[in-house]
C-alpha positions as CSV (number, residue, x, y, z in Angstrom):
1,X,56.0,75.9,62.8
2,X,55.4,76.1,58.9
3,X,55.0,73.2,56.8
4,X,56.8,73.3,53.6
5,X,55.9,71.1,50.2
6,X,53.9,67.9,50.6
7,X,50.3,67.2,49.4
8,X,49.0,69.6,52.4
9,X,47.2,66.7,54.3
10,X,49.0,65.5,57.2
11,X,48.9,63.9,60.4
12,X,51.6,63.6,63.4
13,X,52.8,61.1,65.5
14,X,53.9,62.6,69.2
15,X,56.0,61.2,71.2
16,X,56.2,62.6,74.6
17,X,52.8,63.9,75.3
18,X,53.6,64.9,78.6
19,X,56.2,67.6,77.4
20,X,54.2,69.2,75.2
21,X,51.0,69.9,73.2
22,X,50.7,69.5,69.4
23,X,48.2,70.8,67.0
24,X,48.0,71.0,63.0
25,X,46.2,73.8,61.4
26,X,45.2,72.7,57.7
27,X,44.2,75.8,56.7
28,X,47.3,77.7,57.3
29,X,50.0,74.1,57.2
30,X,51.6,74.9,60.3
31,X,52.0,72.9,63.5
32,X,51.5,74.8,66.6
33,X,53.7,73.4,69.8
34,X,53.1,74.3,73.2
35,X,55.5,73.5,76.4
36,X,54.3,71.7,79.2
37,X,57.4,71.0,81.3
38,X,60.7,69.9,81.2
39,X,62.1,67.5,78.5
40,X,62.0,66.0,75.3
41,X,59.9,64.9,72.7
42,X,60.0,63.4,68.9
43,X,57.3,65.0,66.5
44,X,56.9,62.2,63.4
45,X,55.5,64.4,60.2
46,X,53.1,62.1,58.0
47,X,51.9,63.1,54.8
48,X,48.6,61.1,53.8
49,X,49.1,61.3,50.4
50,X,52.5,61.0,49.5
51,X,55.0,58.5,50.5
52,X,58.9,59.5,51.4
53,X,61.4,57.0,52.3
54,X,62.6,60.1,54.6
55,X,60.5,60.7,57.2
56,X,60.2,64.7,58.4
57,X,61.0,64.5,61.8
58,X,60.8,67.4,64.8
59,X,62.5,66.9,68.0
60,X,61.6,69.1,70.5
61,X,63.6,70.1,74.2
62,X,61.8,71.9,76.7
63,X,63.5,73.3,78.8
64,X,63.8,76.1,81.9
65,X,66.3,79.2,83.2
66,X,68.3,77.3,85.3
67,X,70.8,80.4,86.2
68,X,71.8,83.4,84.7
69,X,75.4,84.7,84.8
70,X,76.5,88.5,84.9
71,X,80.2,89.1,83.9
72,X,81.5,92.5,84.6
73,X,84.5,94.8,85.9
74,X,84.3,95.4,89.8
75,X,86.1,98.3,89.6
76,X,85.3,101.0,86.9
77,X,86.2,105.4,86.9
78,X,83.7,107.8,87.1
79,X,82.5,108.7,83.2
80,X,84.2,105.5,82.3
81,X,82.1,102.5,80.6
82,X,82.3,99.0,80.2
83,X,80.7,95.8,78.9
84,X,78.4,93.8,81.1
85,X,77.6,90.3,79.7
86,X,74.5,88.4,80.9
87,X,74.3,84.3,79.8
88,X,71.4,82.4,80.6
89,X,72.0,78.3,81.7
90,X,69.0,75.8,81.7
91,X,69.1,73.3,84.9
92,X,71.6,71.2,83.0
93,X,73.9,74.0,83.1
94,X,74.0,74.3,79.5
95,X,73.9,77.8,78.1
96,X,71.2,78.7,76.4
97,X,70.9,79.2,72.6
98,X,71.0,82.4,70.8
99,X,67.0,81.7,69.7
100,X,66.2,80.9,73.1
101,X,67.4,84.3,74.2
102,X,65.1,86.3,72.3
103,X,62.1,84.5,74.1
104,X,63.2,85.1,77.8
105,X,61.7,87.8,79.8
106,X,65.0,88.7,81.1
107,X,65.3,92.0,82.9
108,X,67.6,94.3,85.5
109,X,66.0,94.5,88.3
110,X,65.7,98.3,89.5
111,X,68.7,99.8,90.6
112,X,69.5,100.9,94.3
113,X,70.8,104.2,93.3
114,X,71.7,106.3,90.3
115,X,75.5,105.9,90.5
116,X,75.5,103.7,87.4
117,X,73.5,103.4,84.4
118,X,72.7,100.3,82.7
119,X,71.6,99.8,78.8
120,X,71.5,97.2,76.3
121,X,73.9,96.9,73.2
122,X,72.4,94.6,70.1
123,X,73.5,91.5,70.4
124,X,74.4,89.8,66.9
125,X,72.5,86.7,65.8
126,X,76.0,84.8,66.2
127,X,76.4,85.7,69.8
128,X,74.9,83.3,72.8
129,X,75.5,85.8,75.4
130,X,73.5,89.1,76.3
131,X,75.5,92.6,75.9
132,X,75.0,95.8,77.9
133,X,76.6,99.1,78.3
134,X,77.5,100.1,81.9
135,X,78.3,103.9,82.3
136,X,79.8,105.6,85.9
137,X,77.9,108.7,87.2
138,X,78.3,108.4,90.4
139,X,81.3,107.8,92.7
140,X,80.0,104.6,95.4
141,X,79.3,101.0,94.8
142,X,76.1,99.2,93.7
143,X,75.1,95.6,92.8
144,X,73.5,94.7,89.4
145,X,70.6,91.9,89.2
146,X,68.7,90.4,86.3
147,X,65.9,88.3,87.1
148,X,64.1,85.8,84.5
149,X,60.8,83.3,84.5
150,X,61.8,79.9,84.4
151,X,59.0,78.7,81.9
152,X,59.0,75.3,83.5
153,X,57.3,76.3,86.5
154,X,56.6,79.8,86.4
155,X,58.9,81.2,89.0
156,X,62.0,83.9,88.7
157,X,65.2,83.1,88.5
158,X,67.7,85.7,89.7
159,X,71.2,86.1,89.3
160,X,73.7,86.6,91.7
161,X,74.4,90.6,92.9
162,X,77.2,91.6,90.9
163,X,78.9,94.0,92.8
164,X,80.3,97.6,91.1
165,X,81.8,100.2,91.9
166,X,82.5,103.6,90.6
167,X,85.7,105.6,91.8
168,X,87.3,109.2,90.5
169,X,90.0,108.5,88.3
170,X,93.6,109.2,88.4
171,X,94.3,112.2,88.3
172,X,98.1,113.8,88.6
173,X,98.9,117.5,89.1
174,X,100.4,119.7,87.6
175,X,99.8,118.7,84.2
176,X,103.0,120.8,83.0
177,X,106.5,120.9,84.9
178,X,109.4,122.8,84.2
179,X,112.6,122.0,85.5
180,X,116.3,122.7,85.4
181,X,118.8,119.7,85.1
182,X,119.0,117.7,88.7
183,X,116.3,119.4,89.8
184,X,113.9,117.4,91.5
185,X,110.1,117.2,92.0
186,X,107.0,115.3,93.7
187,X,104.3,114.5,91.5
188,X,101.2,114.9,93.3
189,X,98.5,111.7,92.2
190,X,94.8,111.4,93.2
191,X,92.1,109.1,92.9
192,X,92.0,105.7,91.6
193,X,90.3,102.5,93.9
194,X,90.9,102.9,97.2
195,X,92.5,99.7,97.5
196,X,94.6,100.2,94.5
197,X,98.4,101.3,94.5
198,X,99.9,104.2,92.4
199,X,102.9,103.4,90.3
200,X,105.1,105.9,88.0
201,X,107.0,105.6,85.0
202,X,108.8,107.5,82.1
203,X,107.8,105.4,79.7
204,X,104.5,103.3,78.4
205,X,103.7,99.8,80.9
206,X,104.6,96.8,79.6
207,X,102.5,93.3,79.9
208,X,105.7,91.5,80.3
209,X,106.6,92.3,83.8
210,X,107.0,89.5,86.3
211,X,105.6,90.0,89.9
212,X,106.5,88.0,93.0
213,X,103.1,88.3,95.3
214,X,105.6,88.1,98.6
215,X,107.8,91.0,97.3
216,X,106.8,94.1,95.5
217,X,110.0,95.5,95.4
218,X,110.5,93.4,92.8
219,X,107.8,94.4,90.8
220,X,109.0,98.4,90.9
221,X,112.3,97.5,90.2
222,X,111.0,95.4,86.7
223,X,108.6,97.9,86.2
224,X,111.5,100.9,85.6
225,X,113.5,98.8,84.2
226,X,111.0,97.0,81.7
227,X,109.9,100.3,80.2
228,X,110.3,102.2,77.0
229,X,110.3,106.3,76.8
230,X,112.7,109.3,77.2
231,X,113.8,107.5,80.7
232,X,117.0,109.8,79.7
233,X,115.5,113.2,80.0
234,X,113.5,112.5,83.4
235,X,113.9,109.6,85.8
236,X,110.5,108.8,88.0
237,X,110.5,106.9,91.5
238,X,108.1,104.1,90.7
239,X,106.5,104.1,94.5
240,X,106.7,107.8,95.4
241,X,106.3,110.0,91.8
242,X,109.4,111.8,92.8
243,X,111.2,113.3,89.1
244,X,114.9,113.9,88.7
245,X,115.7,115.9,85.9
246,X,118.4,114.1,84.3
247,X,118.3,116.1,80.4
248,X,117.4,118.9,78.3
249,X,114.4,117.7,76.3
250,X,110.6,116.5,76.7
251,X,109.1,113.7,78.5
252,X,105.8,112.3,79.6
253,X,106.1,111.0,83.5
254,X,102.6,108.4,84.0
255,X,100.9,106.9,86.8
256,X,98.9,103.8,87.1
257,X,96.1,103.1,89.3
258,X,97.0,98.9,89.6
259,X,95.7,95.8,91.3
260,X,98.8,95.2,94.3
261,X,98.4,91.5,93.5
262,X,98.3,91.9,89.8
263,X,99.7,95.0,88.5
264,X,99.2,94.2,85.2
265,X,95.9,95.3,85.6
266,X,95.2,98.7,85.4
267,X,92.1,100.7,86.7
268,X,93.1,104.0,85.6
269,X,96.1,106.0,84.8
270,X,97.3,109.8,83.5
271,X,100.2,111.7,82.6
272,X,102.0,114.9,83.1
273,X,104.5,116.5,80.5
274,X,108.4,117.2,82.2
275,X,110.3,120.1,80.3
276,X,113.8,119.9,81.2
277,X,115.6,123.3,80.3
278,X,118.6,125.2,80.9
279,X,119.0,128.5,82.6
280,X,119.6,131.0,80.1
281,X,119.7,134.4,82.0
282,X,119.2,135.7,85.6
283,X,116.3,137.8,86.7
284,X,116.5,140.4,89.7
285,X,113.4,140.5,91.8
286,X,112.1,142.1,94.8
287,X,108.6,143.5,96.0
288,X,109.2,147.6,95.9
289,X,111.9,149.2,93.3
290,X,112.5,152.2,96.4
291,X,113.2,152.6,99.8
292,X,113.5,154.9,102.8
293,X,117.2,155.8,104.0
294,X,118.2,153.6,106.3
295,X,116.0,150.9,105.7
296,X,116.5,147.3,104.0
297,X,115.1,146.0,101.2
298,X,115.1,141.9,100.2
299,X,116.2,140.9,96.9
300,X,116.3,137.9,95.1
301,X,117.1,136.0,91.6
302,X,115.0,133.6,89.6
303,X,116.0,132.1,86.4
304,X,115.0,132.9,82.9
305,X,115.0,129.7,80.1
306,X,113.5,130.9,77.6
307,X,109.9,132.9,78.0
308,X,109.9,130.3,81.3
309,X,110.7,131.5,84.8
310,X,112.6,129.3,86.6
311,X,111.8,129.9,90.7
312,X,115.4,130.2,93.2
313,X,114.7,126.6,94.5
314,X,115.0,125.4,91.3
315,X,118.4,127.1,90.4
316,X,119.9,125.6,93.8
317,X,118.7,122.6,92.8
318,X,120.4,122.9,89.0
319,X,123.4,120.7,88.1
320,X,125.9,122.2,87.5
321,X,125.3,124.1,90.1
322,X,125.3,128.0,90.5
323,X,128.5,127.9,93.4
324,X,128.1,131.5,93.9
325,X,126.1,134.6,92.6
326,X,128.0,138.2,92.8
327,X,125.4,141.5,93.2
328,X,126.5,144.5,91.7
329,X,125.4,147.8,92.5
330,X,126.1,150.5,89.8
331,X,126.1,153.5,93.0
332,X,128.1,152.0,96.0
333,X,127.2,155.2,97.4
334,X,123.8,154.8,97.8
335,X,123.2,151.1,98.9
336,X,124.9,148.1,99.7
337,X,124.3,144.7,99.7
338,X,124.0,142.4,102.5
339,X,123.9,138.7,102.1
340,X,120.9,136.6,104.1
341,X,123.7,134.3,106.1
342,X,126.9,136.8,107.2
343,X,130.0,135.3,108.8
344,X,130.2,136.7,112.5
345,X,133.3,134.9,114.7
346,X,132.9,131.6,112.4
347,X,129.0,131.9,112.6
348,X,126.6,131.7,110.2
349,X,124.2,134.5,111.2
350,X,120.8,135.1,109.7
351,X,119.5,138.7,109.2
């Protein structure tokens, strides 16, 4: 510790000999304090050759790593990243200050596996706490453990395993729909915790949904309801990812990989982009464009909206619907048509 202003000739009264060592260096005017364990003591600056009313005055408190404290995210996606805080506590419990922090030997202890990575952010002089970026390589779970020496005896101090782990993220397919008013269609959703549940919407989540723990229909039911988007265009089952196309236009349909007992939080989510169209034209399809005599060739029709083609079970599906479809052939002669279901005696019989 340097000494500032004075005559340069000084002595010290310690109090609290047991806590630590003092020494004065007159050729450099600084006092050099050493820890000996645990507690406090009262350093009493004299000059020799000047007289203050105010008396300079050091108070010392020694003190040891009591525990250390690892805040993280138990659940992070693979790639993802997140902050992991470390605070130290002496045996009081108090957290340790920021200048303390820079004189601990803290360190991770050696990771298990590879399936995270774990590096240190600078950590501002303000901040009492201990930053470090957390990065997902690996899908699995691992626990995180710094260790310390508690300077009042020498020993480590450890914190408690912190467990993490690393899942694939959501991920819903196909990224791009196309679909013909009332048509519907299952969104297919992957990954996520395996604990988690999966959740749609038409719109963006809200934070001000209320859940009831004992009933989680309420929770879908405030979660359409609560949302805000194109909900007009396409319409999503919250539970299943089922779509009905409800008008022409463009939506985004989302899914959320959520806590069940508090979906408000969110471990991952995605999206996939609905085009609702309308059928502009008819398109005549069938494997081979000739035949033998006497033999049958199938035929059928897809849609056409714009450059799009729209596939039969879609145009069943349309509203309005398509109530029937008339094929014409140019030479009656030549070919006939034959529908798939023909009336025989009242029956519907399938060639």
């Amino acid at each position: 510790m340097q000494i500032k202003d004075g005559s340069g000739y000084f002595e010290f009264d310690l109090q609290g000999s047991k806590v630590v060592n003092v020494s004065y260096d007159e050729l450099t005017n600084t006092l050099e304090i050493r820890p000996k364990q645990q507690g406090t003591a009262k350093i009493v600056l004299i000059d020799l050759c000047v007289s203050s009313r105010k008396k300079a005055v050091i108070d010392v408190d020694v003190t040891g790593i009591g525990r250390i404290d690892v805040e993280a995210e138990e659940k992070m996606p693979l790639k993802g990243e997140q902050n992991l805080v470390v605070s130290l506590h002496d045996h009081n419990g108090k957290l340790l200050p920021t200048d303390i922090l820079t004189l601990a030997e803290l360190a991770l202890v050696p990771l298990e596996s590879d399936i995270i990575k774990v590096t240190p952010r600078e950590t501002t002089g303000l901040d009492s706490k201990l930053h470090y970026k957390v990065v997902g390589h690996k899908v699995g779970s691992t626990q995180v453990v710094f260790g310390a020496k508690d300077g009042s005896d020498g020993g480590i101090v450890q914190s408690s395993p912190k467990l993490i782990n690393v899942f694939p993220p959501l991920v819903m397919s196909p990224k791009k729909v196309t679909l013909l008013m009332g048509n519907k269609f299952i969104i297919e959703a992957k990954g996520g915790p395996s604990d988690a549940d999966i959740v749609f919407s038409s719109g963006m989540f809200t934070n001000n949904i209320k859940f009831n723990e004992n009933n989680y229909d309420i929770f879908v039911h405030s979660f359409c309801c609560m949302l805000t988007g194109k909900q007009d265009i396409a319409w999503v089952a919250a539970n299943s990812g089922e779509i009905e196309a409800k008008n022409v236009g463009t939506s985004l349909i989302r899914g959320y990989a959520v806590n069940p007992k508090n979906p408000q939080k969110i471990y991952s989510e995605d999206s996939v982009e609905i085009n609702v169209v309308t059928l502009t034209s008819l398109l005549v399809k069938s494997p081979l464009n000739f035949i033998y005599e006497n033999e049958k060739l199938p035929m059928w029709i897809s849609g056409v909206a714009g450059r799009t083609e729209i596939p039969p079970g879609s145009i069943a599906q349309a509203s309005p619907t398509l109530n029937s479809i008339e094929w014409i052939i140019s030479n009656k002669d030549s070919a006939e048509t034959i529908h798939v279901f023909k009336v025989i005696n009242n029956l519907n019989v399938l060639f």
